[in-house]
LUMDOVEX-51868 format. One line per 2 residues: number of its first residue (from 1); for each residue x, y, z of C-alpha. Coordinates in pm, whole numbers, plus 50000, padded with zeros to 5 digits. Layout:
<atoms>
NUM) X/Y/Z ~ ...
</atoms>
This chain:
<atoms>
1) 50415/48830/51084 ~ 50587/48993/50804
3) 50382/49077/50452 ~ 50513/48996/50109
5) 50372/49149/49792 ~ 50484/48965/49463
7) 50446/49106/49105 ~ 50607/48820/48937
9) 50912/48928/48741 ~ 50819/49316/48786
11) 50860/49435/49164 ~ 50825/49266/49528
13) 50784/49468/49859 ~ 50852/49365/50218
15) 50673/49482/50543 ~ 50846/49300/50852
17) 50555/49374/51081 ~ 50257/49561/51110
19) 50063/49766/51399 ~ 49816/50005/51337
21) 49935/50385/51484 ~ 49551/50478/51515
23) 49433/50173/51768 ~ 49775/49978/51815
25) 49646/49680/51605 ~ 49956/49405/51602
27) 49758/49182/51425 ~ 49665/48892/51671
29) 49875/48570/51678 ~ 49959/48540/51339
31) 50032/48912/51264 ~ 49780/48939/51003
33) 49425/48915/51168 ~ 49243/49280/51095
35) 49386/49409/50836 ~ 49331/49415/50464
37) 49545/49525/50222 ~ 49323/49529/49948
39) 49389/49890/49854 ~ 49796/49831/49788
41) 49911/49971/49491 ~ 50168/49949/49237
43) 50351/50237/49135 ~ 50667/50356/48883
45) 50897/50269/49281 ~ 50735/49923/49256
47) 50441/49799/49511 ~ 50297/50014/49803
49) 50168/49827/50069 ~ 49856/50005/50176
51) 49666/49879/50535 ~ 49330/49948/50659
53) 49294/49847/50996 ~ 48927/49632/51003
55) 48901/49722/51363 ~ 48912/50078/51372
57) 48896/50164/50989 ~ 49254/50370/50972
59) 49433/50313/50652 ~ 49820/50354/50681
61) 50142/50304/50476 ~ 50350/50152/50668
63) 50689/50319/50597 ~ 50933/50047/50696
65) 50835/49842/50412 ~ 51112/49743/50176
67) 51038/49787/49798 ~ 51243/49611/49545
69) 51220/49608/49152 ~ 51321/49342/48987
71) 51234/49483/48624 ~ 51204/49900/48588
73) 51148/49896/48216 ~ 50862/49620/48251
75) 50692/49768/48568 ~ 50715/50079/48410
77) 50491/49973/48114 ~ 50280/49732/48333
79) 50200/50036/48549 ~ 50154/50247/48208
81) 49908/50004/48082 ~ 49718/49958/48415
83) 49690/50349/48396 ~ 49532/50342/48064
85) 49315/50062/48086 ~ 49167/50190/48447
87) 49169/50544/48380 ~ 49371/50574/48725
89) 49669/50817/48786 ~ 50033/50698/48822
91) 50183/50740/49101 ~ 50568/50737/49167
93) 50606/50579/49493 ~ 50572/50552/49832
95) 50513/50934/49946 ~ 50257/50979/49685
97) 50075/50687/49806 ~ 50098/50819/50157
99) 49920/51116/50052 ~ 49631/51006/49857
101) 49607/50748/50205 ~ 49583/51037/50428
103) 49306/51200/50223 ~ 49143/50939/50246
105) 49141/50924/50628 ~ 49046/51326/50596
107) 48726/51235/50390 ~ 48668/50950/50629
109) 48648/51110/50925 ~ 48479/51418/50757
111) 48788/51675/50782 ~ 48736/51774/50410
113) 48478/51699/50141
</atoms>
C-alpha cells in the first residue's frame, strides 16, 4: 500500500511500498499494519518518511520515496520556525535523515552510547 505525507501547500512525499530490510515486514494485507511513522520529518528537501518497524523495532528511510515541494520559500520558513520553536536542528534532506536514523538503530541495539 503506498504512503502519502501531505504538508498542505508546503511539500508532499510518496513511498509506493514498504518492507522492512531488518525482518522483511510488507506490511500485512493492507501494506500498512506494523509500522509507524511517527518519527517522519520535515526538512529544507521537503518531508522524510521515517519507519519503525513495530515488529522488530528497526527504523528505516525508505529511499524510494518521492519528495516533492510545492512551496521552497514557505517550507523553508515553516521548517525555520519549527526549528526555533522546538529547539531541534534542520536538516536538509533525505541523507541527513538517514543518518540521524541509523544512529538511532546504533544506540538501540547498544553499538554506541
Amino acid at each position: 500500500m503506498p504512503l502519502k505525507f501531505r504538508l498542505k501547500g508546503l511539500a508532499e512525499t510518496f513511498v509506493d511500498n514498504v518492507n522492512c530490510d531488518c525482518c522483511g515486514n510488507q506490511g500485512g494485507e493492507d501494506g500498512d499494519e506494523g509500522f509507524s511513522t511517527d518519527m517522519s520529518r520535515v526538512t529544507l528537501d521537503g518531508i522524510v518518511a521515517v519507519i519503525e518497524c513495530t515488529h522488530c523495532g528497526h527504523i528505516f528511510v525508505p529511499k524510494e520515496q518521492k519528495l516533492g515541494v510545492i512551496s521552497l520559500r514557505k517550507l523553508r520558513q515553516a521548517v525555520e520556525n519549527d526549528s526555533k520553536v522546538t529547539g531541534t536542528p534542520i536538516l536538509s534532506g533525505l541523507d541527513e535523515v538517514a543518518l540521524d536514523v541509523e544512529k538511532l538503530n546504533a544506540i538501540r541495539d547498544d553499538h554506541i552510547q
